[in-house]
C-alpha positions as CSV (number, residue, x, y, z in Angstrom):
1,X,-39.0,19.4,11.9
2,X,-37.5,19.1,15.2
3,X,-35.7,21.7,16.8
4,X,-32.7,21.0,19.5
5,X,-31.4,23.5,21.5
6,X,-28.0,24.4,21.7
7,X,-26.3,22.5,24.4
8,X,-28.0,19.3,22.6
9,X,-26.4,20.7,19.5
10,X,-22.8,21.6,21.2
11,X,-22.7,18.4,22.7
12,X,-23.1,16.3,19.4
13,X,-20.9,18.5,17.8
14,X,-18.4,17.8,20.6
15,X,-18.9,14.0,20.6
16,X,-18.8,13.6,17.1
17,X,-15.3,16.1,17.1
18,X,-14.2,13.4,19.6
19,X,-15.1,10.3,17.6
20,X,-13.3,11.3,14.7
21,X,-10.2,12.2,16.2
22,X,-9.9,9.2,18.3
23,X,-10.0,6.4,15.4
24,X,-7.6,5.0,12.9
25,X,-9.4,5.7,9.5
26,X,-7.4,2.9,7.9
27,X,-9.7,0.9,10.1
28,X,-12.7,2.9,10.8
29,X,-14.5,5.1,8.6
30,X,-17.1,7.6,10.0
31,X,-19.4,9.0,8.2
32,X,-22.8,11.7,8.6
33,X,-25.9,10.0,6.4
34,X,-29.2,11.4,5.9
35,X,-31.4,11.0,9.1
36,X,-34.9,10.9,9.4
37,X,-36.3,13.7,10.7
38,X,-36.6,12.9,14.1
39,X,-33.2,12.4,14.5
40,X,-30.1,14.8,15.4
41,X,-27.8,12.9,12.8
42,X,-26.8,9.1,12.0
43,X,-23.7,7.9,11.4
44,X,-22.2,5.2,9.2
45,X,-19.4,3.4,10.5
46,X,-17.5,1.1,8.3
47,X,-14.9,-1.0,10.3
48,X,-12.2,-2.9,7.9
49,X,-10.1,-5.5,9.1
50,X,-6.5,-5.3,8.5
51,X,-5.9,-9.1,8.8
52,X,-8.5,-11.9,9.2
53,X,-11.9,-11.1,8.3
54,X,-15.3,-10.9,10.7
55,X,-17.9,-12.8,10.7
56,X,-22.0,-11.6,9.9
57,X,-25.1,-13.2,9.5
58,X,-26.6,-12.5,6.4
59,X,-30.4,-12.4,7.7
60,X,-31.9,-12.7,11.3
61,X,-32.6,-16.4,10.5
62,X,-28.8,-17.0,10.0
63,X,-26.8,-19.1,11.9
64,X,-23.7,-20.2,10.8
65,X,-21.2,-17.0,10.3
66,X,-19.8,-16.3,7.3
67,X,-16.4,-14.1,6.7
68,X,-16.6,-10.3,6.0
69,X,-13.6,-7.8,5.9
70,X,-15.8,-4.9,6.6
71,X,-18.8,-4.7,8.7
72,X,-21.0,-1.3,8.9
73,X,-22.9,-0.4,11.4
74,X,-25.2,2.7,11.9
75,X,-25.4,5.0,14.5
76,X,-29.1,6.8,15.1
77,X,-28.6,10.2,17.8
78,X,-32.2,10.9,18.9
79,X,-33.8,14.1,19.8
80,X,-33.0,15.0,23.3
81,X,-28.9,13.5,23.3
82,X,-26.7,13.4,25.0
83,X,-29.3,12.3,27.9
84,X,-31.5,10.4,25.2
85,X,-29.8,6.9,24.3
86,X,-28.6,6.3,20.8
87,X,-29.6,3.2,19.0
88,X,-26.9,1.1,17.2
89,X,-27.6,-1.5,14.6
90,X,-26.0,-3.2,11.2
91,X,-26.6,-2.9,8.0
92,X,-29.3,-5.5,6.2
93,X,-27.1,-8.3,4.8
94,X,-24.3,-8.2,7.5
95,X,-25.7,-8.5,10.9
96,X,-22.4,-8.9,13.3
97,X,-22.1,-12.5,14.2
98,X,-21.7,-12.0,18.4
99,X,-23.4,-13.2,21.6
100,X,-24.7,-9.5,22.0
101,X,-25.7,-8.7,18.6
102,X,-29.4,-9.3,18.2
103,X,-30.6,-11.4,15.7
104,X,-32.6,-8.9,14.1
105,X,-29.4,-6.5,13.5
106,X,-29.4,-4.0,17.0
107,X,-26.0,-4.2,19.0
108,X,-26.9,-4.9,22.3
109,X,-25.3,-1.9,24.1
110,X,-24.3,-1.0,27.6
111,X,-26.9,0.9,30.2
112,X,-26.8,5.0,29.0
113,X,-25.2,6.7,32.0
114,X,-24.3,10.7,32.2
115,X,-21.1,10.3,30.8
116,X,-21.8,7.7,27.7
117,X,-21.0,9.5,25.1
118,X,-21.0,8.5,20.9
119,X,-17.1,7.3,21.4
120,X,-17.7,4.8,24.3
121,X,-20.8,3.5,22.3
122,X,-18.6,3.2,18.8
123,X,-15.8,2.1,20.8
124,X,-17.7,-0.7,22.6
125,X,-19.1,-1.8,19.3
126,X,-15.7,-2.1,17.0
127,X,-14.3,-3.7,19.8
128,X,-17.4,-6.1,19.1
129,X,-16.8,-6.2,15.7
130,X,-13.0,-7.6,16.4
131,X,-14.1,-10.1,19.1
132,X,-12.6,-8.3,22.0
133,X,-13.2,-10.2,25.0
134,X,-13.7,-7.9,27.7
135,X,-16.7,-6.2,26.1
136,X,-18.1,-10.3,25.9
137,X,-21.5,-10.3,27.6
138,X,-21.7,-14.2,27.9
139,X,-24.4,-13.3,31.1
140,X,-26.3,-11.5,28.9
141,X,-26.4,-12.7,25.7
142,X,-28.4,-11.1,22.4
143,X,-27.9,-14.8,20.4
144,X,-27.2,-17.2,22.7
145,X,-27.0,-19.5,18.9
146,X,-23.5,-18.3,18.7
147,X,-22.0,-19.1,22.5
148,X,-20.5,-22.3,21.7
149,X,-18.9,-21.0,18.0
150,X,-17.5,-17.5,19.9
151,X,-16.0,-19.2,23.1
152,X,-14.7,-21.7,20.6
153,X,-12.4,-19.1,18.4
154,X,-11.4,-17.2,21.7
155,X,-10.3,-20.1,23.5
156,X,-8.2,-20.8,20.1
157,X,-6.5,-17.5,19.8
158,X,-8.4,-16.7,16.5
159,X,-10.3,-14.0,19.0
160,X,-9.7,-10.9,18.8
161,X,-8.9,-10.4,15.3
162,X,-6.3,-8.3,15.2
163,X,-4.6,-5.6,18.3
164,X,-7.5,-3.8,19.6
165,X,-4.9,-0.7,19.7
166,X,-4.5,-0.8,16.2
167,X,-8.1,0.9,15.8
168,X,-7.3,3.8,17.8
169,X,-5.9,7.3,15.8
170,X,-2.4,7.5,17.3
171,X,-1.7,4.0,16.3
172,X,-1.9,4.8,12.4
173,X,0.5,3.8,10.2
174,X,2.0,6.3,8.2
175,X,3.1,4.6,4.6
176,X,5.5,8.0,3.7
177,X,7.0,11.4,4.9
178,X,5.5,14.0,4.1
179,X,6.9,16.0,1.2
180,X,9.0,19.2,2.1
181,X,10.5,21.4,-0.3
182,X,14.5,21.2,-0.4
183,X,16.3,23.8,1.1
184,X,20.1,24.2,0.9
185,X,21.6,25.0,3.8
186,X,25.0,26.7,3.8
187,X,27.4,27.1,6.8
188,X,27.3,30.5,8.8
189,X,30.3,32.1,7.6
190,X,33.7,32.3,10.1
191,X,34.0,35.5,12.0
């Protein structure tokens, strides 16, 4: 069994802490799963669309996109984070249908730099998930398959999905007020 030392394990505590306050979890679920052994943790990330559906390929051969309205995604955090890169992929049977997914499931992800963290890695990938454009690597493409098909919906308005805001924490929306036990209040009496 690997053993991590503290600041490893204060960090990941401290990123995680961070990830789960900073997302909508009408959108985004987040979830620990078992990890192998040689990991620090792995998380499951479920992203639900709250209008039009995603699109995944159902196998690495796939190439026309079908419609999904949730796509997971796993995070693996390796021995040695926050300086060790963590890997991101999707599950088996719903590979994200992107320019900078891999065939094979992986997310292609940004260069690890000092201050990468697990939000800016989840955040970069959900922002995949709804077609965001500005995290669109069209120089650097993971399935160059799908350029023609994803330039196609943005340039139609159909990308993004949905207000990239709407997966971030502060914008939830709150369906009721919470209960408060009545209290009557009574005027001061006159002096």
């Amino acid at each position: 069994m690997a053993s991590y030392d503290n600041d490893h394990i204060e960090a990941l505590q401290n990123d995680y802490a961070e990830l789960i306050r900073a997302f909508n979890p009408d959108i985004v679920k987040i979830e620990p799963v078992q990890a192998s052994i040689d990991m620090m943790c792995k998380l499951k990330v479920t992203v639900t669309s709250p209008d039009r559906p995603s699109y995944v390929l159902a196998n690495s051969a796939g190439k026309g996109p079908k419609q999904s309205q949730s796509i997971v995604f796993f995070i693996d955090v390796p021995a040695g984070y926050p300086a060790a890169k963590p890997d991101v992929y999707y599950q088996e049977g719903g590979y994200l249908a992107h320019v900078n997914a891999f065939r094979h499931g992986a997310q292609c992800t940004d260069t690890w730099k000092p201050y990468s963290s697990l939000l800016s890695i989840a955040e970069k990938t959900i922002k995949a998930i709804i077609y965001v454009p500005e995290v669109v690597r069209y120089d650097s493409m993971a399935n160059s398959d799908l350029r023609d098909w994803q330039k196609d919906k943005t340039a139609s308005g159909e990308f993004p999905l949905f207000s990239p805001e709407l997966i971030y924490a502060r914008y939830k929306k709150h369906t009721s007020l919470p209960v408060v036990s009545a209290r009557v209040f009574r005027p001061l009496p006159a002096r």
